[in-house]
C-alpha positions in Angstrom: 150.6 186.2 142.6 149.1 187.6 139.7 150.2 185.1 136.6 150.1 181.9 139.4 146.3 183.3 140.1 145.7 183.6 136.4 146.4 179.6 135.5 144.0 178.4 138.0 141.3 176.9 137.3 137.6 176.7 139.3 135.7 173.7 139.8 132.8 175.9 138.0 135.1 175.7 134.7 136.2 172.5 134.6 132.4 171.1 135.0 131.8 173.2 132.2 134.4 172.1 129.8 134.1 168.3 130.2 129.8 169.3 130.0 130.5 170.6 125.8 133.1 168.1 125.0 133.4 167.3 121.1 131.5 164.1 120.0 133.8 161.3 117.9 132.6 161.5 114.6 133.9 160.1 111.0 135.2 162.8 108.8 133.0 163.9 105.9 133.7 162.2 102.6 135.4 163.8 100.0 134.1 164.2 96.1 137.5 162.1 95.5 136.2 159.3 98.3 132.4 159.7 96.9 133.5 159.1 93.1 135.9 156.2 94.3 132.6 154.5 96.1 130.4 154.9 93.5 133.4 153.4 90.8 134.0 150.7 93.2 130.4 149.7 93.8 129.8 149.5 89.7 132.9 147.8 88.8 132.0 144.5 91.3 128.6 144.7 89.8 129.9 144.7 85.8 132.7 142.3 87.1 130.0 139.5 88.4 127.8 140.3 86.0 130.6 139.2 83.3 131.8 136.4 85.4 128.0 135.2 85.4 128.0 135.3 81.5 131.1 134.0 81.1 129.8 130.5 83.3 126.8 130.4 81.5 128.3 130.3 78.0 130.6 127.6 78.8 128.2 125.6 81.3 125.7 125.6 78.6 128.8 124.4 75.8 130.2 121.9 77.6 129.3 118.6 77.9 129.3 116.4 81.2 132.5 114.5 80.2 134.2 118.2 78.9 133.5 118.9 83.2 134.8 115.8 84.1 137.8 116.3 82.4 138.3 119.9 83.9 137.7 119.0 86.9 140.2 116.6 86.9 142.8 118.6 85.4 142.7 120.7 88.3 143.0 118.1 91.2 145.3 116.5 88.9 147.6 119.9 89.1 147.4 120.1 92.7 150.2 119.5 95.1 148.6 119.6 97.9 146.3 117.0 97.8 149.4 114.8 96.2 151.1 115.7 99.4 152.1 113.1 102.5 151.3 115.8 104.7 147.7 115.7 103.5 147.4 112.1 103.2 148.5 111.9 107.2 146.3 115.0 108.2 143.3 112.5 109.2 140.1 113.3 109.8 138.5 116.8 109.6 136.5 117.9 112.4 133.2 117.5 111.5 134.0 113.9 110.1 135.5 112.2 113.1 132.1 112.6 114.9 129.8 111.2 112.7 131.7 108.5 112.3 132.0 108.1 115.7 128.2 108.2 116.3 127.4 105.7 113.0 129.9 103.5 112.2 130.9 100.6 113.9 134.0 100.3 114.9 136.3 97.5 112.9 133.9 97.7 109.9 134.5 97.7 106.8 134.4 101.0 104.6 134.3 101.7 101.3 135.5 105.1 99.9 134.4 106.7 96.9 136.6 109.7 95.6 139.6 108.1 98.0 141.8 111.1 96.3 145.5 110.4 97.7 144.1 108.1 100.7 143.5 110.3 103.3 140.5 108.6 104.3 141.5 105.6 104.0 144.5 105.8 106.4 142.5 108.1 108.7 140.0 105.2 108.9 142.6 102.6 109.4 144.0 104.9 112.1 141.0 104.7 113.9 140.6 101.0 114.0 138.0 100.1 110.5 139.4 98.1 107.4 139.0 100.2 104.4 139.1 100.1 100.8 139.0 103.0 98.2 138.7 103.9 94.5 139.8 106.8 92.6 138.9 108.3 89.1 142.4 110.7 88.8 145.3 108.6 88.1 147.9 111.2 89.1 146.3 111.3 92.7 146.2 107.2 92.4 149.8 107.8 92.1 151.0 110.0 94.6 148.7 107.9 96.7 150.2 104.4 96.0 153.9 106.2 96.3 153.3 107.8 99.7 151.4 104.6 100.9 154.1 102.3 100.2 156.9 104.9 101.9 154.8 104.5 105.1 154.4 100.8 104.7 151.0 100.7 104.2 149.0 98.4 102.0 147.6 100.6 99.5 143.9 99.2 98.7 143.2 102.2 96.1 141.4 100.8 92.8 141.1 103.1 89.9 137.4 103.9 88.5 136.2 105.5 85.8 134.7 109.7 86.7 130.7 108.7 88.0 131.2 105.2 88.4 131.5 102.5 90.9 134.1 99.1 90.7 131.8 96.1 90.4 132.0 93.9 93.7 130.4 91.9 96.3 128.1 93.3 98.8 130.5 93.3 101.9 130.7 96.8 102.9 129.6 98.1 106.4 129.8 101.4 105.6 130.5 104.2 103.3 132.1 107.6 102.5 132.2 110.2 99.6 135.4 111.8 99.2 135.5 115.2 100.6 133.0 117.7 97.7 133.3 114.4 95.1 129.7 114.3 95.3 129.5 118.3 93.7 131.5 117.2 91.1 129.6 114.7 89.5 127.5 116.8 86.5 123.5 115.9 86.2 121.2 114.8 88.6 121.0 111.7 86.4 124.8 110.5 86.8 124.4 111.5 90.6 122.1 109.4 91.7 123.0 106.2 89.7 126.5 106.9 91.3 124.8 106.7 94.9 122.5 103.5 93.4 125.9 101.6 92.4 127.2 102.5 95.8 124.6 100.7 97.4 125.6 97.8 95.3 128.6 97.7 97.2 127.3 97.3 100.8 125.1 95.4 103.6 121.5 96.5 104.2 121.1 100.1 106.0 124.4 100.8 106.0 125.4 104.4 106.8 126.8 106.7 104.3 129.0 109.9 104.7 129.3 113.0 101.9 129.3 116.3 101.6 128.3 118.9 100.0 127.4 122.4 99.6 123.9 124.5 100.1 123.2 127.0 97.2 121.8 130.7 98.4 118.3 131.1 96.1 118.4 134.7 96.5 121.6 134.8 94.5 120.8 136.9 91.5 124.0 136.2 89.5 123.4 132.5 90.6 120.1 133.0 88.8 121.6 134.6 86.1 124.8 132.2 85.3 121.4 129.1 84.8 119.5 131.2 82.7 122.1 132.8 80.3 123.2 128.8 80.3 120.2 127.5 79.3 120.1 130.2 76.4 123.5 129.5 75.4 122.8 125.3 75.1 119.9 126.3 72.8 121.7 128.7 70.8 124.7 127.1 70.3 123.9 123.7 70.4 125.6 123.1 73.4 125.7 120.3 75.9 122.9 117.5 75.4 122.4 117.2 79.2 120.1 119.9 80.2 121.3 122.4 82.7 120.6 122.2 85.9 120.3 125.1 88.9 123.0 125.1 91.2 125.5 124.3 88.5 128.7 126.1 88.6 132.1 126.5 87.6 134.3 127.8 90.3 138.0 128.2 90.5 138.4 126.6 87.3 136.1 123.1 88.1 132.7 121.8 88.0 130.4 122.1 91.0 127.0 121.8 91.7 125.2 123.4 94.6 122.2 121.9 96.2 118.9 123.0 98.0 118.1 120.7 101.1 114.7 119.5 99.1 117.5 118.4 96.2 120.0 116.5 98.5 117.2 114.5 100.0 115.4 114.2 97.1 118.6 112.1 95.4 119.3 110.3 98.4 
């Protein structure tokens, strides 16, 4: 019939319209959407550009003890790391490895930075004797308090921020508290740290930190050093010279290393 012959369609048709079928495509920008980009991009460009200056100034103000004291505030503050599910999380993932691969098992470990005593009950876990010491009494404290409620000996010595308790030599092995090693301002204080930690132990011992690699091509990285260094000068800062790499982030001293820096205080 005529409107039933009228719906069909040929197999000539249908090879046509799938041949000039509409390509996907994103829909064009608006002025609105253009200005909003353009805005957008700016404002993250003034924002690290200000938070750049504003590191710099107080980098090159304050003194090595003034970052100490920061830093501390803010793992002081924290809850998590004062918490007994932290201290009974164990090892991280990349840790349980190495020691695994270096450390012989039933040694005995020293940790530096011990924090709460996550560490040291990790280790303990895992079969070594370990000791630790600590430079933030509030974490010494939550440490001691959570040890004792799971009827562990708590082996936790406080320390002064860069230093090392005094001791015998009778360490098999030993670990830096996860990032402590960032947090220690100036080359200078780092690497007698690491010297007093040798103190501690047996010949060719292994050792455990970590720490975190710096991108060069950072040019608000660049920046935050320079505008530092002109800030120490101008305002007669810090007495400790600034060093690249240095940084405050989320409200705490940390310094980020090139892999020539690392092995070079090592």
């Amino acid at each position: 019939m005529p409107a039933s012959s009228a719906s069909l369609r040929t197999p000539s048709d249908h090879q046509h319209q799938t041949g000039t079928a509409v390509q996907p495509r994103l829909p064009s920008p608006s002025f609105r959407t253009q200005c909003f980009e353009h805005a957008d991009r700016w404002f993250h460009r003034l924002a690290n550009l200000a938070e750049a200056l504003h590191k710099g100034f107080w980098l090159g103000s304050l003194s090595a003890d003034d970052l100490n004291a920061i830093t501390a505030k803010r793992y002081g503050a924290s809850q998590h790391l004062a918490s007994t599910e932290h201290v009974e999380s164990g090892f991280f993932d990349w840790e349980a490895p190495l020691l695994e691969r270096y450390f012989r098992k039933e040694s005995r470990i020293l940790v530096a930075a011990a924090g709460s005593g996550r560490e040291i009950l990790a280790l303990r876990d895992a079969g070594f004797s370990a000791d630790g010491f600590e430079c933030n009494p509030s974490l010494l404290a939550a440490g001691k308090k959570i040890f004792e409620q799971l009827g562990q000996s708590h082996s936790v010595v406080f320390c002064e921020a860069d230093m090392v308790p005094s001791g015998p030599q009778i360490y098999d092995g030993l670990i830096v508290g996860w990032s402590a090693y960032t947090h220690i301002p100036t080359r200078l204080r780092r690497v007698r740290f690491l010297q007093a930690l040798r103190g501690r132990t047996l010949p060719q011992s292994p050792l455990v930190m970590s720490f975190f690699i710096r991108n060069e091509s950072s040019r608000y990285s660049a920046l935050t050093y320079r505008a530092g260094a002109i800030c120490r000068i101008l305002f007669r800062g810090r007495k400790e010279p600034l060093e690249r790499g240095d940084d405050l982030e989320f409200s705490h001293f940390r310094h980020r290393f090139t892999r020539d820096e690392i092995e070079a205080e090592l």
